[in-house]
Structure formats: structure tokens, C-alpha cells
N, C-alpha and C positions, 0 to 999 in steps of 0.2 A: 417697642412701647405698646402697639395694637396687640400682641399677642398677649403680654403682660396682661392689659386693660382686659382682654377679653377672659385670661384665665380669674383675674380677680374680681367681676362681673357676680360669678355664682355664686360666693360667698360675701358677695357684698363688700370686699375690704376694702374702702373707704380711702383709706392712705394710701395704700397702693394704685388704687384708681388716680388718685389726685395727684401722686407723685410721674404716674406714666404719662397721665395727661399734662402734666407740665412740662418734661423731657419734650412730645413730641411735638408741644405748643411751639417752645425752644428750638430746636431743628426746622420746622417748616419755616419759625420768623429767616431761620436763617436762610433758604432759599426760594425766599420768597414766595411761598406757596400760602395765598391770605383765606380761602375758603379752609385750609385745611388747620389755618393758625386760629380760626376764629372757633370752627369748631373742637378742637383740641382744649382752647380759651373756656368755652360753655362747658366742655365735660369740666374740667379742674375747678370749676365755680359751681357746678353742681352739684358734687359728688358729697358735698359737705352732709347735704341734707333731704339728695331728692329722691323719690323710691325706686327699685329698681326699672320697671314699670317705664319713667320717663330713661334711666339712664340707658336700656338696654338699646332703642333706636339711636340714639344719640353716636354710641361706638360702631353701631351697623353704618351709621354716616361714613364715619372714622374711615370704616375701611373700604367703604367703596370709594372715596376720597381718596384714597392712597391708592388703589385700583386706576384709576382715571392717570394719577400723577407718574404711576408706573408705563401705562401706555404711553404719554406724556413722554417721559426720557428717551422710553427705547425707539420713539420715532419721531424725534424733534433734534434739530441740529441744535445739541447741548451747546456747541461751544458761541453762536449767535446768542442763547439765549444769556447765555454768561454774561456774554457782553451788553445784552441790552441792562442786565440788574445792576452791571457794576455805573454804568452810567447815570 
């Protein structure tokens, strides 16, 4: 979905922006990741109408967010953390 967002960033596609950012809004709720749900939430609510200008740091959030969450996995006992969400 970030890569998506990022290629349709240049030409401004709108839809496309607002349709990746809801997918990944979607997946993060699903593993609990709320900094990366909320900004995912702010791109999909913006893209309607904001200039590129405001949205281009927005997606740079995006992915150092996903950066963080990737460090995150590959050195965090996945399967503790499983069990802390499902409780």
C-alpha cells in the first residue's frame, strides 16, 4: 500500500491515494499498530482535498512508521506480543 501511495503521490491520484490509505489503515487496525492506523486514517481523510505540499510528509510518516514496525517484528518476540493483543 506505501509503495502504491508513494507512486500515486506524483500525479496526485487522489483515489488511488485514498483507496491505499484505507487498505493500510485496515491492516494496521488489524495488528494493532494505532500510530500507523491513525496516520494511514489522516492520509485517507485528506487526500480528498489537501495539496500535495501537506500530503507528501504525511506518506514520509507512512513509511518511517512502517520502518520502525518492521524493526519491531524482526526483533520482538512475535509470538508474546500475539498473546498480549489477543487478550
Amino acid at each position: 500500500a506505501l509503495g502504491e501511495m508513494q507512486r500515486a503521490l506524483p500525479a496526485l491520484d487522489r483515489e488511488r491515494l485514498r483507496r491505499s490509505a484505507h487498505k493500510l489503515r485496515g491492516a494496521s487496525e488489524n495488528i494493532g499498530a494505532s500510530r500507523l492506523r491513525d496516520l494511514a486514517a489522516l492520509v485517507e481523510s485528506e487526500t480528498a482535498a489537501a495539496p500535495v505540499e501537506r500530503l507528501t510528509p504525511l506518506i514520509a510518516s507512512l513509511s518511517t512508521e512502517l520502518a520502525e514496525l518492521d524493526v519491531f517484528f524482526s526483533t520482538a518476540d512475535v509470538a508474546t506480543f500475539s498473546r498480549q493483543l489477543a487478550s
